[in-house]
C-alpha positions in Angstrom: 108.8 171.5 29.9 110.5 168.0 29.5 112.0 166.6 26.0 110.5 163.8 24.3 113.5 161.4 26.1 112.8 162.7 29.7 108.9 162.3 28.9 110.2 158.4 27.5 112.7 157.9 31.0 109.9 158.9 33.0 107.4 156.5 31.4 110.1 153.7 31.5 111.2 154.3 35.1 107.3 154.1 35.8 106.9 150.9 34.1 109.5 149.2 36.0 108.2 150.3 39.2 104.9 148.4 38.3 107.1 145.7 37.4 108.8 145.5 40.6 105.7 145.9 42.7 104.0 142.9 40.4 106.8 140.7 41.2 106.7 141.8 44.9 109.7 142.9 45.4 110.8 144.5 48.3 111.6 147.8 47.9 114.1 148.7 51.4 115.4 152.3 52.4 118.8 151.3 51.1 117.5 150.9 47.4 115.6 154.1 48.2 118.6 155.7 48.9 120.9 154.2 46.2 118.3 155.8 43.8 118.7 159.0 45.5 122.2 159.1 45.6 123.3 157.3 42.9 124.0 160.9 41.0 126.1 161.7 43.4 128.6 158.6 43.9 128.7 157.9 39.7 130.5 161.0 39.0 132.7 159.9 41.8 133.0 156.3 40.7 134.2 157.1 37.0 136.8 159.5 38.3 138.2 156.3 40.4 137.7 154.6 37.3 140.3 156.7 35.4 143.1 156.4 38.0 142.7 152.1 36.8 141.8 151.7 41.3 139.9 148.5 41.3 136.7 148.0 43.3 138.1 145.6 45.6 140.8 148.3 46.5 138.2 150.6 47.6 136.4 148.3 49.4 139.7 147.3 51.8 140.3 151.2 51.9 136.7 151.6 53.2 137.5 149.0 55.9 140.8 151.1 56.9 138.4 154.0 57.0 136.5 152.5 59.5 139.4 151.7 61.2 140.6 155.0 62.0 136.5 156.1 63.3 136.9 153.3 65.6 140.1 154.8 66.9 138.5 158.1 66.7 135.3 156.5 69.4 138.0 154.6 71.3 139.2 158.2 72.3 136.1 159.3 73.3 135.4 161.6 70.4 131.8 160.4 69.8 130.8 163.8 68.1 133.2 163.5 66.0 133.1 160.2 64.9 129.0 160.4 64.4 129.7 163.5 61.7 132.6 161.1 59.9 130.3 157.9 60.2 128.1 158.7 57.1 130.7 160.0 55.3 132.2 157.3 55.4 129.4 154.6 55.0 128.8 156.6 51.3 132.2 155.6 50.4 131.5 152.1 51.5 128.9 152.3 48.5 131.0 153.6 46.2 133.0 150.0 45.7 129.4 148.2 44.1 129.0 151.3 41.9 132.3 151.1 40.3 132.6 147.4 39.9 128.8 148.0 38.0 130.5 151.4 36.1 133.9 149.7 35.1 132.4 146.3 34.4 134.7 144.6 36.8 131.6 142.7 38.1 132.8 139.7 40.0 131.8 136.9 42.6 134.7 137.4 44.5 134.3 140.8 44.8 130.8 140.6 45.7 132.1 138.3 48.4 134.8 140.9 49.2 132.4 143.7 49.8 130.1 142.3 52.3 132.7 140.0 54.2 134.3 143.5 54.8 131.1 145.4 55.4 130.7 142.9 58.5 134.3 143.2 59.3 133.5 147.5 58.9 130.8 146.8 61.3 132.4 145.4 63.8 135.4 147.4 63.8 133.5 150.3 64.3 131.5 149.0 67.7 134.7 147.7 68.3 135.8 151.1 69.2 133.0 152.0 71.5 133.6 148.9 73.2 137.6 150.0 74.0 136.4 153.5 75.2 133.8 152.0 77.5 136.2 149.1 79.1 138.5 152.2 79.9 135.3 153.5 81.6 134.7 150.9 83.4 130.5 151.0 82.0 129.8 147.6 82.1 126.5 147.4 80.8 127.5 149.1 78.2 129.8 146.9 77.2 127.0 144.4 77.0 124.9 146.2 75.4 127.9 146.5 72.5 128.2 142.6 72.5 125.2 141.9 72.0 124.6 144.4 69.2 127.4 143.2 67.2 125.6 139.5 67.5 122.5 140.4 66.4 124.1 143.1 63.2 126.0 139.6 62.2 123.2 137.5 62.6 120.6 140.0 60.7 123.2 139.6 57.7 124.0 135.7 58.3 119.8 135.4 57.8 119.8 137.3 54.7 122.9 135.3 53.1 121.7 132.0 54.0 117.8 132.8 52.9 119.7 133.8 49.3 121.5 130.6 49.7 118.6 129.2 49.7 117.0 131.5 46.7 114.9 133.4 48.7 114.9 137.5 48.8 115.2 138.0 52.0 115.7 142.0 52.6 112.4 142.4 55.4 113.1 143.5 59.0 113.4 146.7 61.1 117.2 147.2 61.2 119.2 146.9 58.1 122.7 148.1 58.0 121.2 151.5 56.6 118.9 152.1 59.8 121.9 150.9 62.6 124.4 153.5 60.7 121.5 156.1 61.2 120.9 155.4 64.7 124.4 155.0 65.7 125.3 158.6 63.7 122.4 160.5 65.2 123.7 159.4 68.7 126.9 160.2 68.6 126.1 163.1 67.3 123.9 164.1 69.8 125.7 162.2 72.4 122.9 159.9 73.2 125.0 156.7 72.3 124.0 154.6 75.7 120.4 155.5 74.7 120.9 154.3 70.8 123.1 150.7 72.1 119.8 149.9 74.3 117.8 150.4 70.7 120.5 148.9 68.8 120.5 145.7 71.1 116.8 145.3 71.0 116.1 145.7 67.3 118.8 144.2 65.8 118.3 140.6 67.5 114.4 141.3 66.6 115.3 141.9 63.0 117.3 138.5 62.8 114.1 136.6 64.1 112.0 138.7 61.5 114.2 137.7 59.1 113.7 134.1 60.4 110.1 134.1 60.8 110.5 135.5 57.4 112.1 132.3 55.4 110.0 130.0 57.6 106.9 131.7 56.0 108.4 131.5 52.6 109.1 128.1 52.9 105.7 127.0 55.0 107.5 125.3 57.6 108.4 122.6 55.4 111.5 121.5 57.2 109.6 120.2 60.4 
């Protein structure tokens, strides 16, 4: 049986869900899966919080993190790499929920975090795209280049729709899905399959995301 309170949380949480769908808010697998895992990186975030590590510090440690996966791919070790990959992406949430946890909220570190999370990104094809040169697999490499355009560009559309105060969070291939993809493929080995996916659907996302802001804006700057 739940206590009063939980019966009260579970009422509230309801009521902001209606809220959110009233306002139409878009509600994306990443928020989905903040929810989910949010008990799981708090605990985490005020133990950081007691050593007096600021969020900014975790984010550049994420980044270094990615660094050594990238090294990890270069060498061939895509297994490997695909088991550390998630891992590692959790910890790149774990800057936002201390900042939030700590209070040390601020616009540069909002900046920080997702100037680095392209930087992470990029780092990580990055290493691919060493271990295929060696290999000589040029379509691969193409494939790798023109991922890593359309990831920026999916992210580029979102900042500059909020730039112009639009939400802007539709499409098929948020950071959330290309970090599955890419983990299940290395994983299973299948990474020429996933760049070919990755490729397509990221470049598609960015003219969602286009489409998107032209919608929300009727075309008004023709």
């Amino acid at each position: 049986m739940r206590s009063k309170e939980e019966w009260l949380e579970f009422i509230r949480s309801r009521i902001r869900g209606l809220d959110e769908a009233k306002s139409g808010q878009t509600l994306t697998l990443t928020d989905l899966l903040r929810k989910r895992f949010g008990g799981i990186l708090e605990p985490i975030a005020r133990l950081v919080g007691r050593t007096g590590v600021s969020p900014n510090v975790v984010t550049l440690t994420g980044v270094v993190l990615n660094l050594g996966i990238a090294w990890i791919l270069s060498q061939g070790y895509m297994r490997i790499g695909g088991l550390l990959l998630p891992l590692v992406s959790l910890f790149d949430a774990l800057d936002g929920t201390l900042a939030r946890l700590t209070g040390k909220r601020s616009r540069f570190g909002a900046f920080l975090d997702s100037t680095m999370d392209r930087f992470s990104e990029a780092i990580v094809y990055l290493g691919l795209l060493v271990f295929y040169t060696r290999s000589g697999a040029g379509r691969e490499i193409l494939l790798i280049n023109i991922t890593i355009v359309g990831s920026l560009m999916v992210s580029y559309a979102r900042a500059r729709a909020e730039g112009l105060g639009l939400d802007c969070k539709v499409g098929l291939l948020t950071r959330l899905e290309r970090v599955i993809v890419l983990t299940v493929a290395l994983i299973l080995d299948q990474v020429p399959t996933a760049l070919w996916v990755l490729a397509i659907l990221t470049n598609f996302t960015a003219f969602q995301r286009m489409y998107h802001v032209w919608k929300a804006t009727h075309g008004d700057d023709e």
